[in-house]
C-alpha positions as CSV (number, residue, x, y, z in Angstrom):
1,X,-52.6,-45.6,-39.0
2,X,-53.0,-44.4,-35.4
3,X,-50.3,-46.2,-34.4
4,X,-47.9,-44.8,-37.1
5,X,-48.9,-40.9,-36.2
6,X,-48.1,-42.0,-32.4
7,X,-44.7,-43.0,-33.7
8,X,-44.6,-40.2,-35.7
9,X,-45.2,-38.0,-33.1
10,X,-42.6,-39.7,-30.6
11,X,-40.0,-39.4,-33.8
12,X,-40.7,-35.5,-33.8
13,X,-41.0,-35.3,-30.0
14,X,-37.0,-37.0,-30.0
15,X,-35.9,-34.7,-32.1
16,X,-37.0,-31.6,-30.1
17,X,-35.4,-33.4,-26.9
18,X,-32.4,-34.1,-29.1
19,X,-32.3,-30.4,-30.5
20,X,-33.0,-29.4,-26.7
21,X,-30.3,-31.1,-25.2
22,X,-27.9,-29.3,-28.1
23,X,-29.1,-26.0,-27.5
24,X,-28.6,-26.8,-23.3
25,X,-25.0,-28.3,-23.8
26,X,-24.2,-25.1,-26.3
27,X,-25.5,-22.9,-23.5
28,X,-23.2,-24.5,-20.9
29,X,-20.5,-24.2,-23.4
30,X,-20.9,-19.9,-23.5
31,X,-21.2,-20.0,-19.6
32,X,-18.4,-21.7,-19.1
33,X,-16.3,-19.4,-21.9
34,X,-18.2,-16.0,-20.8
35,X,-17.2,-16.9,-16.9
36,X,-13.6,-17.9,-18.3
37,X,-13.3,-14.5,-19.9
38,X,-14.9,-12.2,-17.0
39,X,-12.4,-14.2,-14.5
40,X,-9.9,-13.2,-16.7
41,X,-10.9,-9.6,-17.0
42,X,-11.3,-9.5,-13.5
43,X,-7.7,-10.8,-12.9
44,X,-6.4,-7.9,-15.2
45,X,-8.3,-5.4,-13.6
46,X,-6.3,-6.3,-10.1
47,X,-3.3,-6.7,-11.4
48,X,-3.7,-3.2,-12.6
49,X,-4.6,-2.3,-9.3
50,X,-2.6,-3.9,-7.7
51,X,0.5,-2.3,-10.0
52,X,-1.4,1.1,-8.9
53,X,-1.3,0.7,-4.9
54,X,2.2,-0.9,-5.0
55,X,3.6,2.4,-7.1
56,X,1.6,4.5,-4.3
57,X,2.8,2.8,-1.5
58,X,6.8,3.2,-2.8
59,X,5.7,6.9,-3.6
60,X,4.5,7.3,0.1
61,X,6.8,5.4,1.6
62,X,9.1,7.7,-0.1
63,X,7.8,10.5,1.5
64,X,7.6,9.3,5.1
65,X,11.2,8.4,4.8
66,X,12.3,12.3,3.6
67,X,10.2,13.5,6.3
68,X,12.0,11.2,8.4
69,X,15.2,12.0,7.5
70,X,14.3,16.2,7.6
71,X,12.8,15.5,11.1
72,X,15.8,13.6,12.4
73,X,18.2,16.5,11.0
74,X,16.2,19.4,12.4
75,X,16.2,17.4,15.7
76,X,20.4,16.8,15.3
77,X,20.6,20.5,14.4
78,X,18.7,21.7,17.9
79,X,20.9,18.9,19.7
80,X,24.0,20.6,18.5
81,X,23.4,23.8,19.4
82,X,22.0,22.9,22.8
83,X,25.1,20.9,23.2
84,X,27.6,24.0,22.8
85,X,25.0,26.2,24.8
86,X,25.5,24.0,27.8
87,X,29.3,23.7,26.8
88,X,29.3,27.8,26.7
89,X,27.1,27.4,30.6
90,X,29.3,25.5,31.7
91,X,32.4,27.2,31.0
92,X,31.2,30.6,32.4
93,X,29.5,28.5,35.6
94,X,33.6,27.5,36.0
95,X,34.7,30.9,35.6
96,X,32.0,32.0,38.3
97,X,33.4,29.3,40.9
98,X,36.8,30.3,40.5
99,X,35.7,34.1,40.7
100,X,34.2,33.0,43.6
101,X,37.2,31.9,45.1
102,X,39.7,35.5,44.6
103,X,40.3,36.9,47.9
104,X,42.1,40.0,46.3
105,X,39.8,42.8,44.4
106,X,42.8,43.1,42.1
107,X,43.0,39.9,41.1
108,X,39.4,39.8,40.6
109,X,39.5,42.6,38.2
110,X,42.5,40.7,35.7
């Protein structure tokens, strides 16, 4: 009789291990499906992101490249006129050496 409620026991004491083991093995199995699902979340997330800074960087680089291109004009624009200033200088710096070289009033004066 004692025997049999010692192997009565271990019968019962089995199936807790056995019931145990189930419930760690389903456990596992939700870990390994929740960390599945929260690395794919997390990979969505970037990709948004990363869809987000890429957009910004075009939209800035945009913008760096039309105040590139209004810099460089403004810049051509100066050059140009500083160009036919020292075209008008040196004309009249010309005019003054010649001057410079009449002898006659006269022919200063035409």
């Amino acid at each position: 009789e004692t025997l049999q409620r010692i192997v009565s026991t271990l019968v019962n004491k089995n199936d807790e291990i056995h019931n145990f083991i189930d419930m760690l093995n389903h456990t596992i199995s939700n870990v390994q499906v929740n960390s599945s699902n929260a690395i794919s979340e997390l990979d969505e997330e970037f990709d948004g992101l990363y869809s987000v800074l890429h957009e910004m960087k075009g939209s800035m680089a945009n913008t760096i490249q039309q105040e590139e291109a209004r810099k460089i004009q403004a810049l051509q624009d100066q050059l140009s006129q500083c160009s036919r200033a020292l075209e008008s200088s040196e004309e009249l710096l010309e005019l003054a050496v010649q001057s410079l070289d009449i002898k006659n009033p006269v022919e200063l004066l035409e």
